[in-house]
C-alpha positions as CSV (number, residue, x, y, z in Angstrom):
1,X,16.6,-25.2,21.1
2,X,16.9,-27.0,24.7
3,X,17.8,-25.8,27.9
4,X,20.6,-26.8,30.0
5,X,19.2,-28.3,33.3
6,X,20.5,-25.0,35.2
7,X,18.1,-23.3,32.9
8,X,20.3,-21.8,30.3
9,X,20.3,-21.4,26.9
10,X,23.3,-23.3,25.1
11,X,25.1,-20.9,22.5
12,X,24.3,-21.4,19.1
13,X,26.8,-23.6,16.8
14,X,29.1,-21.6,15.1
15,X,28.9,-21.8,11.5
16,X,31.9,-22.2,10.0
17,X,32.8,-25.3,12.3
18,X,29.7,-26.9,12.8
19,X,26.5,-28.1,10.8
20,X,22.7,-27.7,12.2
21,X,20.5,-30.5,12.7
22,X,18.1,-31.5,10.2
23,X,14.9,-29.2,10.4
24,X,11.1,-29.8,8.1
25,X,11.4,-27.0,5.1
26,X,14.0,-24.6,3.8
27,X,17.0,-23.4,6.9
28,X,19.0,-20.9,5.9
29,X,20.6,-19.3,9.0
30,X,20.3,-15.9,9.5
31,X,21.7,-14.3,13.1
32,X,19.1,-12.5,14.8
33,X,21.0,-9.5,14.5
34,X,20.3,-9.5,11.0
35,X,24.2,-10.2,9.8
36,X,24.0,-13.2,7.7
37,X,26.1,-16.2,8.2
38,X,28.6,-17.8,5.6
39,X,26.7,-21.0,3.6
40,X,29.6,-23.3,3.9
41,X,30.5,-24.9,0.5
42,X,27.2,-26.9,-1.0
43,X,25.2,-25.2,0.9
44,X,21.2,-26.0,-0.4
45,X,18.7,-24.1,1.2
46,X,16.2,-25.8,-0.6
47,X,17.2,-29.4,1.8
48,X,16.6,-29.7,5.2
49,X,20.1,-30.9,5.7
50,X,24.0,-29.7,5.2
51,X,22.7,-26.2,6.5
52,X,24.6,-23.6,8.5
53,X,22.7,-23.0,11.5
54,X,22.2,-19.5,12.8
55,X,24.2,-17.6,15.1
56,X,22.1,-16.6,17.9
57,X,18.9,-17.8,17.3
58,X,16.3,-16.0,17.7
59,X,13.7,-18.6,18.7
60,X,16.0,-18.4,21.6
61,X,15.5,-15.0,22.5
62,X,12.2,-14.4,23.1
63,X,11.6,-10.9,25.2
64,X,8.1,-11.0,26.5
65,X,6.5,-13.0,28.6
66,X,5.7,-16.7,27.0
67,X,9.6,-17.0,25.8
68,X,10.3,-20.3,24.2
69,X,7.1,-21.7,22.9
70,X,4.1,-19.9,21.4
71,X,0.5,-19.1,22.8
72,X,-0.8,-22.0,21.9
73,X,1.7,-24.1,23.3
74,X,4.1,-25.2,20.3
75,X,8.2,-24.6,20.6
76,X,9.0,-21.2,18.5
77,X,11.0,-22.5,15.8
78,X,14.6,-20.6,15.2
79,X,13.6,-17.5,12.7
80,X,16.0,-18.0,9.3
81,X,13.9,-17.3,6.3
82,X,12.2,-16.5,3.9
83,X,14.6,-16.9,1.4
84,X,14.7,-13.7,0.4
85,X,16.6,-12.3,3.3
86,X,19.2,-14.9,1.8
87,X,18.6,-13.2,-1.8
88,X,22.6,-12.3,-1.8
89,X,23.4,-15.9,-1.9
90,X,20.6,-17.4,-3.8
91,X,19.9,-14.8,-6.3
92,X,17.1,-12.3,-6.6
93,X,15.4,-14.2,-9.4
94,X,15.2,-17.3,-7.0
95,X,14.8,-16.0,-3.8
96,X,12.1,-14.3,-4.9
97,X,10.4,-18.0,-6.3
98,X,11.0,-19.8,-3.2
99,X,9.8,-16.8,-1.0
100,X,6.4,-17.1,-3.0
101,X,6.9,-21.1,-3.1
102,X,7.0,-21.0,0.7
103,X,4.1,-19.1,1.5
104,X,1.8,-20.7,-1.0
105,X,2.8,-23.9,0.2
106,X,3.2,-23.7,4.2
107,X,2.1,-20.1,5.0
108,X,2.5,-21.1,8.8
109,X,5.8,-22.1,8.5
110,X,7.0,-19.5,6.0
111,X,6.2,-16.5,8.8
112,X,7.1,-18.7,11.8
113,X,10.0,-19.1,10.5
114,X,10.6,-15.4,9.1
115,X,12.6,-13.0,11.2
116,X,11.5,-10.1,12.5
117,X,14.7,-7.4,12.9
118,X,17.0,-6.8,10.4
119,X,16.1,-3.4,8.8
120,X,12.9,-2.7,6.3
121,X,15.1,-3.2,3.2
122,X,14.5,-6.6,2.6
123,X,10.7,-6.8,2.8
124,X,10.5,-3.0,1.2
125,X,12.5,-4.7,-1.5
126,X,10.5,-7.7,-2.3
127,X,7.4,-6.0,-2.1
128,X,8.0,-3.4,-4.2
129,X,9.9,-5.9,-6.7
130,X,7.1,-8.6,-7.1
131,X,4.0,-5.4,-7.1
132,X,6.6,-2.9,-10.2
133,X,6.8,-6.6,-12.0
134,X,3.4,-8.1,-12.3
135,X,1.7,-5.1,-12.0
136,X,3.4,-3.5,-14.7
137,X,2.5,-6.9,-16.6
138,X,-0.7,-7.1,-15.8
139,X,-1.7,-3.4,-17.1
140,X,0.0,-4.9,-20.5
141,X,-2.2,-7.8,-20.4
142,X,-5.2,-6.7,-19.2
143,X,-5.4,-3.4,-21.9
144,X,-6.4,-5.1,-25.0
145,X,-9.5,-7.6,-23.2
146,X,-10.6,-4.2,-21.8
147,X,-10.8,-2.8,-24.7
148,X,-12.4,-5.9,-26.6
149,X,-14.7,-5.9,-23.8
150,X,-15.8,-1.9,-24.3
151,X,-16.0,-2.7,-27.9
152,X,-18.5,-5.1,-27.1
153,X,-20.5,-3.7,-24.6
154,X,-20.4,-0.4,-27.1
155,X,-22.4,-2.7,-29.8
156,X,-24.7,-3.8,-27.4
157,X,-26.2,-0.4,-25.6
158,X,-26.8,2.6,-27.3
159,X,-25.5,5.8,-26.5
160,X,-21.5,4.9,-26.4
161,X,-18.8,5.0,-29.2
162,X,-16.7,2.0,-28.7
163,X,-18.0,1.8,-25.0
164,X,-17.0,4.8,-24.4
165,X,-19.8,7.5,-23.6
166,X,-20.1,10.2,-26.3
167,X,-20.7,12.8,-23.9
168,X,-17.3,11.6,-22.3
169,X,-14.6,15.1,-22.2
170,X,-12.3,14.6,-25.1
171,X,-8.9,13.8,-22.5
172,X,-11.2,10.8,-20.8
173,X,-11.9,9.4,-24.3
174,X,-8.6,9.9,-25.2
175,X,-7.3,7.8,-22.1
176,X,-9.9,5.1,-23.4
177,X,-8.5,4.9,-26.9
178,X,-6.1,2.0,-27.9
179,X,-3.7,4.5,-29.2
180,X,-2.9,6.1,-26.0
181,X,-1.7,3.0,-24.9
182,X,1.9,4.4,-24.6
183,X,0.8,7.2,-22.5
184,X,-1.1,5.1,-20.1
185,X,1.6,2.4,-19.7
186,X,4.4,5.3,-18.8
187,X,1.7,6.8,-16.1
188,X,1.9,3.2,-14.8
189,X,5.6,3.3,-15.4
190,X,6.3,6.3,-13.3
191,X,3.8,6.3,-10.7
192,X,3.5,2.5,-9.3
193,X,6.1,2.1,-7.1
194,X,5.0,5.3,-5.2
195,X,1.4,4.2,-5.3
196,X,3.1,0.7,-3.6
197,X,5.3,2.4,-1.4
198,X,2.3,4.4,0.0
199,X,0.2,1.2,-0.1
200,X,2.6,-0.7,2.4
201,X,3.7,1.4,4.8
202,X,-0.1,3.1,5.4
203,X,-1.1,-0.2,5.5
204,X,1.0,-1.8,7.6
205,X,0.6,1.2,10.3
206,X,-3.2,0.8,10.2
207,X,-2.6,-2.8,10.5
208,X,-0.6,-2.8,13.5
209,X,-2.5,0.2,15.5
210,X,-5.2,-2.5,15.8
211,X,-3.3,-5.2,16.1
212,X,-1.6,-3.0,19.5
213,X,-5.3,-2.3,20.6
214,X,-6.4,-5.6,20.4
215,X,-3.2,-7.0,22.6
216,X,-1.2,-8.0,19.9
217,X,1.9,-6.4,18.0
218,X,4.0,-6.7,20.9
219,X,7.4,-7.8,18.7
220,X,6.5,-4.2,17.0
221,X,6.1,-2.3,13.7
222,X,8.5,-4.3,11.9
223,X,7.1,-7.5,12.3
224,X,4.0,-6.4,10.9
225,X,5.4,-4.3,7.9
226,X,7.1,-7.6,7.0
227,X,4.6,-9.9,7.4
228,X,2.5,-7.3,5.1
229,X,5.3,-7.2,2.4
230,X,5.8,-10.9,2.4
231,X,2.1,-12.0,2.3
232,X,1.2,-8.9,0.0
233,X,3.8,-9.7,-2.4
234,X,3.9,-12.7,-3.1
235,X,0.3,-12.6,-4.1
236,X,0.6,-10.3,-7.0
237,X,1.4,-12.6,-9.6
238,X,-2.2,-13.2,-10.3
239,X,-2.2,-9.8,-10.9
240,X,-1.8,-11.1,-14.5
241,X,-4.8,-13.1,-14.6
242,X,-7.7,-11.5,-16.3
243,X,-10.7,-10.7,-14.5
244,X,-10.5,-13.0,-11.6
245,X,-6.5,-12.6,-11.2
246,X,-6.8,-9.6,-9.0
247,X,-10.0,-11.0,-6.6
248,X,-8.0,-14.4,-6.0
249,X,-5.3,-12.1,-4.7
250,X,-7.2,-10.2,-2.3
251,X,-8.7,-13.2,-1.1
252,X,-5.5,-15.0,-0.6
253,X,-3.5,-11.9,0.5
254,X,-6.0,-11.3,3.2
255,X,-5.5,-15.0,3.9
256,X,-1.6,-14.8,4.4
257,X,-1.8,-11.7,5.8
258,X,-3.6,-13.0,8.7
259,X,-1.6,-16.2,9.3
260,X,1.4,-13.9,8.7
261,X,0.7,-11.4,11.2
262,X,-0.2,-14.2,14.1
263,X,2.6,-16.0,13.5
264,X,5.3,-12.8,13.0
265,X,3.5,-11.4,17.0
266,X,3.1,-14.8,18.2
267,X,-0.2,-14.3,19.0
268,X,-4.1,-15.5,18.9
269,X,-5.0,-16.0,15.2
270,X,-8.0,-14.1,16.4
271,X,-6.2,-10.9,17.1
272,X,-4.8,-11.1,13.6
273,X,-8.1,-11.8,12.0
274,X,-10.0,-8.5,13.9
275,X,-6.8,-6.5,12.7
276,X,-7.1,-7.1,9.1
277,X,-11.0,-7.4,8.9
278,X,-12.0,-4.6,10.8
279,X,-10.2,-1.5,8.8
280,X,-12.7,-2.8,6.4
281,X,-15.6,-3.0,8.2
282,X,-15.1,0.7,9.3
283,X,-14.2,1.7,5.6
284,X,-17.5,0.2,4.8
285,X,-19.8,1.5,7.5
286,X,-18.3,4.7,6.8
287,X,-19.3,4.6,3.2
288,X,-22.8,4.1,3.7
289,X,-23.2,6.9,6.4
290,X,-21.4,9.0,3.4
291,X,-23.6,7.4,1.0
292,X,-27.2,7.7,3.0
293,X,-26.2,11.5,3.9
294,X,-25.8,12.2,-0.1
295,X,-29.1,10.3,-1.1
296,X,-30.5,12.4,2.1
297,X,-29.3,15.7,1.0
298,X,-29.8,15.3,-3.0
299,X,-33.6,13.9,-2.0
300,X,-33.9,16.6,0.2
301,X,-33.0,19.2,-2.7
302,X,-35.4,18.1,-4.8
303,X,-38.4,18.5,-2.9
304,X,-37.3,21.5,-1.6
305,X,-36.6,21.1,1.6
C-alpha cells in the first residue's frame, strides 16, 4: 500500500463501495481484525480481479521495527488468505482444496499472504480436518498391504505365523490379525484427533521457543501455530500413499513448515530453518546418549561389572 507524501497510510477502500486493484494469486480480503468483509456479488477468489479488498490491511500495520517491507527488502503484501479463513463463503470442501492448492503451488506466497490474528479456530480447524480425514483413510488403506506384506515376510523366515512372532502375547497377535480390523480402525477413530491436537500445539510451542531464541517469532505464538497447521495439513494427503506416502510428507511438511514460519515472522529463512531442524538434532543426540548408556550398562552386566 503507498504512503501519502506527509508519510501516512491512506485508509483502506471500503468494501462495499469500492473494488481492489488487481493483485498475482487468490485476494480474498479479510480485515486484520479478523472480521471478514462482504464478497460483493460474483465475487471469485480464485481471480485476481473483481475482489473486495480488505479493511485495514494488515500489510499496513506492521508493529516492529522494519514496518512496510520485509528483511530482505520486498514490500509486505496485504495478509487475506489462505482460503480457508474464507471457508464460510467458499465452502469447507473447497476452501480446504485451494488452501492445499496454494501452498503446493506458491508456498511463499500462500504464508506471505496468510494472516496472522484472528483466533486459533481456523488453523485448529483445518488441521485437525485434513490429519481426522486422510489419516483415518490411510489406516483403511494401508491395513490390507501390511498384512500381505507380513504374510509374506512370514513365508520367507522361520519362526513367525503369518509374520507374526509365535512367542508374540495372544492381545499383540490378536491386534495383528485381519479380523480385529474393526477394533483397530475405532482405536483410530476415537483417539486421532487427540493424538493431532497434542501434535500441533506441542509442536508449535517447541517450534516457536526456538524460533524466540534465535531472534525470530516476534509477530508471536499465533503466527507460528498457524503456519504449523497450514503447512502440516495440507501435507497429509499423502498420508494415503503406501509406503512412501507418509516420508514425502515429512519431507515436504518440513519444507513448508520452514518457508511458512519465515514468511508468517517476517524473518531470515535461516532462523526458520534452525527452528525446525534443531528439535531434531537434539531428539537425536539425545537418543544416542540414551542408546550408548543402555549398550554400556547391559555390556557392563554381563561381564559382571
Amino acid at each position: 500500500m503507498d504512503e501519502r507524501e506527509d508519510g501516512s497510510v491512506p485508509a483502506a477502500p471500503d468494501a462495499e463501495n469500492e473494488v481492489g486493484g488487481a493483485r498475482d494469486g487468490p485476494v480474498y480480503g479479510r480485515a486484520r481484525a479478523g472480521s471478514p468483509a462482504v464478497p460483493p456479488p460474483g465475487w471469485d477468489p480464485e481471480s485476481s480481479a473483481g475482489s473486495a479488498a480488505p479493511a485495514a490491511a494488515e500489510s499496513a500495520v506492521w508493529t516492529y521495527p522494519g514496518a512496510g517491507q520485509t528483511p530482505w527488502g520486498e514490500p509486505i503484501p496485504p495478509r487475506d488468505g489462505p482460503a480457508w479463513e474464507w471457508r464460510r463463503e467458499l465452502g469447507t470442501v473447497r476452501a480446504a482444496w485451494l488452501t492445499v492448492r496454494e501452498i503446493f503451488t506458491s508456498p511463499d506466497q500462500a504464508f506471505s499472504r496468510a494472516i496472522r490474528d484472528g483466533g486459533l479456530g481456523a488453523p485448529f480447524q483445518f488441521y485437525i480436518l485434513m490429519g481426522y480425514v486422510f489419516g483415518i483413510l490411510g489406516f483403511v488403506i494401508s491395513w490390507p498391504i501390511q498384512l500381505l506384506a507380513e504374510r509374506v515376510m512370514g513365508g520367507m523366515f522361520p519362526g513367525t505365523s503369518g509374520g507374526v512372532a509365535a512367542e508374540w502375547p495372544p492381545f499383540m497377535r490378536f491386534l495383528d490379525n485381519g479380523s480385529s480390523f474393526g477394533v483397530a480402525l475405532l482405536i483410530q477413530i476415537v483417539l486421532l484427533p487427540f493424538t493431532l491436537t497434542a501434535i500441533l500445539f506441542v509442536g508449535s510451542a517447541i517450534l516457536h521457543v526456538f524460533l524466540k531464541l534465535l531472534g525470530g517469532g516476534r509477530a508471536g505464538f499465533e503466527a507460528s501455530f498457524r503456519a504449523v497447521a497450514y503447512a502440516q495439513g495440507s501435507v497429509t494427503p499423502f498420508q494415503i500413499v503406501p509406503f512412501v506416502g507418509p516420508m514425502v510428507a515429512m519431507v515436504l511438511g518440513i519444507i513448508f513448515l520452514i518457508i511458512g514460519l519465515a514468511r508468517m515472522h517476517e524473518t531470515a529463512t535461516w532462523r526458520a530453518v534452525l527452528a525446525v531442524l534443531l528439535p531434531f538434532m537434539l531428539i537425536t543426540v539425545f537418543a544416542v546418549l540414551a542408546a550408548v548408556v543402555v549398550i554400556l550398562a547391559l555390556y557392563g552386566g554381563a561381564r559382571g561389572i
